[in-house]
Structure formats: structure tokens, C-alpha cells
LOKETOR-595005 format. One record per atom (N, C-alpha, C): z, y, x. Coordinates in steps of 0.1 Angstrom, whole numbers, plus 2048, in hexadecimal, padded with zeros to 3 digits. Each point is the difference from the previous one (the first is absolute). Example, Ala and Ser with C-alpha at 12.3 -4.5 7.8 and 13.67 -1.06 7.14 Angstrom:
residues 2
84E7C7884;80080C7F7;80080C809;7F980B7FC;80080B809;80880B7F8;
//
This chain:
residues 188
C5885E311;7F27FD801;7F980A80A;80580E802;7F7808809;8027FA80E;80C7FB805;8017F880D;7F57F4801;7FF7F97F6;7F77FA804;7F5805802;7F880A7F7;7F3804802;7FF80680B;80B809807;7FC80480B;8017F580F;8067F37FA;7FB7F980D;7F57FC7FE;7FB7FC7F5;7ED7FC7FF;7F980C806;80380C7FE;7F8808803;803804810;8077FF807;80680080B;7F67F280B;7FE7F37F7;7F87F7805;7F27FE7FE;7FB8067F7;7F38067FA;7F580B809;80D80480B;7F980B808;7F2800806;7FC7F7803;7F47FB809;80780080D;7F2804806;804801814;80180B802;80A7FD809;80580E80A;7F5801809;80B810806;7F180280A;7FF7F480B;80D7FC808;7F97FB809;7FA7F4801;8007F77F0;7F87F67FF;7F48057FF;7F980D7FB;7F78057FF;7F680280E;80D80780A;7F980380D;7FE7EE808;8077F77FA;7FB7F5809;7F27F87FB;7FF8027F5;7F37FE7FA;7F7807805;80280E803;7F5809804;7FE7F880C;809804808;7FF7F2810;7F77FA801;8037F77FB;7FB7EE800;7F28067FC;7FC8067F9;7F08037F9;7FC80C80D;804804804;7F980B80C;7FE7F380B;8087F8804;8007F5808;7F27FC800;8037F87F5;7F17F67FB;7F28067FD;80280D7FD;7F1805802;7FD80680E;809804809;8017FD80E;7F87F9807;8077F37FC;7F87F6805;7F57FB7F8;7FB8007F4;7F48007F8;7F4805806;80480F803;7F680A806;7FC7FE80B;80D7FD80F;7FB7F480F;7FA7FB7FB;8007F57FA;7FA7F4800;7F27FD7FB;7FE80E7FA;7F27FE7FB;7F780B809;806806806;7FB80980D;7F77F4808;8097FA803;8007F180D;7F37FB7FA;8047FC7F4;7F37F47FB;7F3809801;80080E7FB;7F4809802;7FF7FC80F;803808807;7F97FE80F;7FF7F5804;8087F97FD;7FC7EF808;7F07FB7FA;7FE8067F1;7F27FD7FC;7F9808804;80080A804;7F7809808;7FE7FA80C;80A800808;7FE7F780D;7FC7F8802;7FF7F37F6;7F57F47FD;7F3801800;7FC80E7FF;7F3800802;7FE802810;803808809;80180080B;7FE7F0808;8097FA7FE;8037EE807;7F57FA7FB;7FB8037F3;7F57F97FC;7F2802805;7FE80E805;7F7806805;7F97F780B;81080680A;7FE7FF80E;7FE7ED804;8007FB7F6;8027EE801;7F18007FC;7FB8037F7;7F0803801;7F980680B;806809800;7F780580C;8017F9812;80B7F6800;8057F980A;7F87F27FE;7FB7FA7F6;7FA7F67FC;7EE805800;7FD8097FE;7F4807800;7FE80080E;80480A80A;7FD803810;8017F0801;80B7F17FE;7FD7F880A;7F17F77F8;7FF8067F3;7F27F97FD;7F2807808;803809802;7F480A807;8007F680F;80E801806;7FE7FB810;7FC7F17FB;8007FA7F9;7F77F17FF;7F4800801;7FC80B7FB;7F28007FE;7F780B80B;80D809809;7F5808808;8037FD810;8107F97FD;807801811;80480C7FE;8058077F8;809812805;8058027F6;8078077FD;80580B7F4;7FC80D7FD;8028037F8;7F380C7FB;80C80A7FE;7FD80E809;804807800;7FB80B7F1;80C7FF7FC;80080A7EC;7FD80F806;807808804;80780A7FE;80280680C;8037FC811;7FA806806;80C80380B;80D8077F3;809802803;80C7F87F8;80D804803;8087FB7FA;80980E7F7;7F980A800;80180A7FC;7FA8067F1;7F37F77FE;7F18037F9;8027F37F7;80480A7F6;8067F67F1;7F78017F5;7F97F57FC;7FD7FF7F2;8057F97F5;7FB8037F3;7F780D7FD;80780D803;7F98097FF;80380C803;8078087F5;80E804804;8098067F3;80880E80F;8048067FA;80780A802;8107FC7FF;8027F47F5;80D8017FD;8007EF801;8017F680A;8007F67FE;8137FF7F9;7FE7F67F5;8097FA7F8;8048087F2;7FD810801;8008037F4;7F67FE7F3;7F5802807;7F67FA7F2;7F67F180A;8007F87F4;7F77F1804;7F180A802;7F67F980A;7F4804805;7FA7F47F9;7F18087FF;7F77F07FE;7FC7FA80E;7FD7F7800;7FF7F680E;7EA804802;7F780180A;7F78037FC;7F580A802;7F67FC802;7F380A7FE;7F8802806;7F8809804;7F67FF80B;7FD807809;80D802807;7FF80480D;8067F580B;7FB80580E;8007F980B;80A7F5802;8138057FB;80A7FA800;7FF7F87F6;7FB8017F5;8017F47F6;7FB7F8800;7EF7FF806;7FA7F8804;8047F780B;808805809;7FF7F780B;8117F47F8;80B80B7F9;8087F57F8;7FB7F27F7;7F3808801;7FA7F97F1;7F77F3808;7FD800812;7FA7F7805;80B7F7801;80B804803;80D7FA800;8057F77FB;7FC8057ED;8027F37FB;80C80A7F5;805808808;80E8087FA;7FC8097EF;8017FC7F6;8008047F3;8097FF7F7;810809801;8067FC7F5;7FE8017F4;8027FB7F7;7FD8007EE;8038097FC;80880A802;80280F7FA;802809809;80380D7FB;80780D805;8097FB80B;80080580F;80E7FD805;80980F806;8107FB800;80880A804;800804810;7F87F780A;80580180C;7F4804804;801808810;7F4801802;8007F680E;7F37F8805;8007F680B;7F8803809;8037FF80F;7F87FD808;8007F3809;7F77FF806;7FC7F180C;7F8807809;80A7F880D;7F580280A;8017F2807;7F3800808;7FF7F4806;7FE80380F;8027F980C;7F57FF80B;8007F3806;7FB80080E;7F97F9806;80E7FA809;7FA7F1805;80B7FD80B;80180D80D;7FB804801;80180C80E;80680C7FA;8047FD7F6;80480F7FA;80F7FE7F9;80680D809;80D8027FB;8038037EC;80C7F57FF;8028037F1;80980C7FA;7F88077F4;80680A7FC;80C7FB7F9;807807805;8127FE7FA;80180A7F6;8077FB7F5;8028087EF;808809804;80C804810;80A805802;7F880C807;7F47FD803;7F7811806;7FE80A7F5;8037FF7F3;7FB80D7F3;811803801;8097FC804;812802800;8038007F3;7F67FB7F7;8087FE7EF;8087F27FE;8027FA80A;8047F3801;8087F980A;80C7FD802;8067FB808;8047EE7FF;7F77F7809;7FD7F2802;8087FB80A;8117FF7FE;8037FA80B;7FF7F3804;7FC7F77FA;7FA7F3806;7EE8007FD;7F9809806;7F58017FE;7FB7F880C;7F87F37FB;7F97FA80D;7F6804808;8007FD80B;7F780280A;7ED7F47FE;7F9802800;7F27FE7FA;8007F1810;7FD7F67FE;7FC7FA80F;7F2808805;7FF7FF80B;7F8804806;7F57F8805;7F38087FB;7F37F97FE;7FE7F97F7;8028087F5;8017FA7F5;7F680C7F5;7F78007F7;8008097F7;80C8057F5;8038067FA;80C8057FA;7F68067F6;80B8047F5;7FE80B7F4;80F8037FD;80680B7F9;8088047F6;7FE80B7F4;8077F97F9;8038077F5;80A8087FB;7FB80E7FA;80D8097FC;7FE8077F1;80A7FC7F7;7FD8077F1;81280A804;7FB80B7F9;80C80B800;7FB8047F2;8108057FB;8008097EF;80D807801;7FD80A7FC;8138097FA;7FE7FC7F1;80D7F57FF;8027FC7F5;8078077F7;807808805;80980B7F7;7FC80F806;7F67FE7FC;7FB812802;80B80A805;7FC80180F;80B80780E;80D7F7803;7FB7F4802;80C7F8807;7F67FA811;8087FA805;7F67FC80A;7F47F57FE;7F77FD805;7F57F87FC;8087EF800;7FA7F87F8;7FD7F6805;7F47F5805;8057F8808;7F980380B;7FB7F0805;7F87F87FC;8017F3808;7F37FE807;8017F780B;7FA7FB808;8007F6803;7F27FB802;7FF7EE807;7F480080A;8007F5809;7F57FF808;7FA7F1801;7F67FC808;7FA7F4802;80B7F6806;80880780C;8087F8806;80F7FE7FA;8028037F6;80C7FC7F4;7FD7FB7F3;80C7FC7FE;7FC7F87F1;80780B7F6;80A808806;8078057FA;7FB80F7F9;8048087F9;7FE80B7FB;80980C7FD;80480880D;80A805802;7FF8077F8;80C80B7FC;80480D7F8;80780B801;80080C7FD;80A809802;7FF8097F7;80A8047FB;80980A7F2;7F97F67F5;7FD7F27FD;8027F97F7;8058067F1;7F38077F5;8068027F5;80180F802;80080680B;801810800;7F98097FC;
//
């Protein structure tokens, strides 16, 4: 009888270590990827606000040129970002208020519904006036950035955020003479 008990107890053992260490594995794996993946979905929802912005504010300037012949210069530069934060992308700003820059957003049409993470500027000019390029502040590199026709009014738009507090900014831009809405460090 003890031969037998000691094969029961011999098969009774549980798991060894290295079934142990391949469990550990497989579970460091998958929260691995758990933890990517929900990084991604964060910033890709942060960056939604961005695209949504600048599609407003691209639908706003061409309702202004319906009604004035021009585009309305926001901001002056493409440097001169509102609202005003210190830390664009770490804390949401309120959109707003009563100074000179809000007002003239606010002739615009431009009001988002809450706090935003980015901060935006627009500029606009005239057909006789050379277009400010997003690639003059060097926070942004546009290699298929189009060229504006000529004698034409123009505007563009630029929203930047450091999405991960001290990574590089990100960074997009659009203008009158694209449909498109370029980007750079996407999620950064």
C-alpha cells in the first residue's frame, strides 16, 4: 500500500516551476499589450479633439469669406496660440472671455463646448500676400506641404499639445488651399 500512496502523492504535486514561469509569461505579455493599447485609444481621443477643431475652424474662415470676400486673420501669427496655457496638453483650458483674442474667435463663429487640450492659432491674408508656412515656428516638418495659388486669399491653421508631458509636441496643420490636415508626432 505505501507504493501506491506515494505515486498519488508524487501526481498530486501541482505545477512545477516552469509551468509556473510560462504562466507568468503569457500574463506579462497580455498586460503588455493591454497597457499599448489603451495608451493608443487615450491619445487618439485626445487627438480627436484637435481634427475636430481645426474642421471647424476651416468651415468657420470659409463661412466668413462668404460673407466678407477674405478670411479673418485670428492670431496674427502662427506662433500666438489660444487659449492661453503655459502647458498646452497637460491640463484642458476653458475656451473664452473677454479679451481681444476671444472676441475676435468668438466673431468667427469658433466655440468649442468645453475645456480644450490644444492650444490654436489662424492666420489669414490677402491675395498679394505671401502664405505663412506651419514649417517657419520649426515645430513641424510638412513634406508634402502645398504651395497656396497665387492671388488668391489664404488662411491656415495650427493646434499643437505635448501629449505626454516632455515628449515632442503634437502638431497639425491645415490651410484654405487643402482639404487635408497634416500632422506630426501624432499622439506624442
Amino acid at each position: 500500500m505505501s507504493s501506491s500512496h506515494a505515486r498519488r502523492s508524487r501526481t498530486a504535486r501541482g505545477f512545477t516551476l516552469v509551468e509556473l514561469m510560462i504562466v507568468v509569461v503569457i500574463v506579462s505579455v497580455l498586460a503588455t499589450l493591454a497597457v499599448y493599447g489603451t495608451r493608443r485609444y487615450i491619445a487618439s481621443s485626445k487627438t480627436g479633439e484637435a481634427v475636430q477643431l481645426i474642421g471647424a475652424i476651416k468651415a468657420a474662415e470659409e463661412a466668413f469669406k462668404d460673407e466678407t470676400f477674405s478670411y479673418q486673420d485670428v492670431t496674427g501669427e502662427l506662433t500666438v496660440f489660444y487659449p492661453k496655457s503655459p502647458h498646452y496638453g497637460q491640463y484642458k483650458v476653458q475656451w473664452g472671455g473677454t479679451d481681444s483674442m476671444s472676441q475676435r474667435w468668438s466673431s468667427l463663429g469658433v466655440s468649442p463646448s468645453g475645456p480644450v487640450l490644444f492650444g490654436y492659432a489662424c492666420v489669414a491674408g490677402g491675395p498679394d500676400e505671401n502664405v505663412k508656412s506651419p514649417t517657419d515656428s520649426g515645430d513641424i516638418s510638412v513634406g508634402n506641404w502645398p504651395s497656396a495659388p497665387p492671388g488668391n486669399p489664404w488662411y491656415a491653421v495650427k493646434a499643437k499639445a505635448d501629449l505626454d508631458a516632455g515628449g515632442p509636441q503634437t502638431v497639425y496643420v491645415a490651410a484654405s488651399f487643402t482639404t487635408q490636415i497634416f500632422s506630426a508626432n501624432e499622439g506624442e
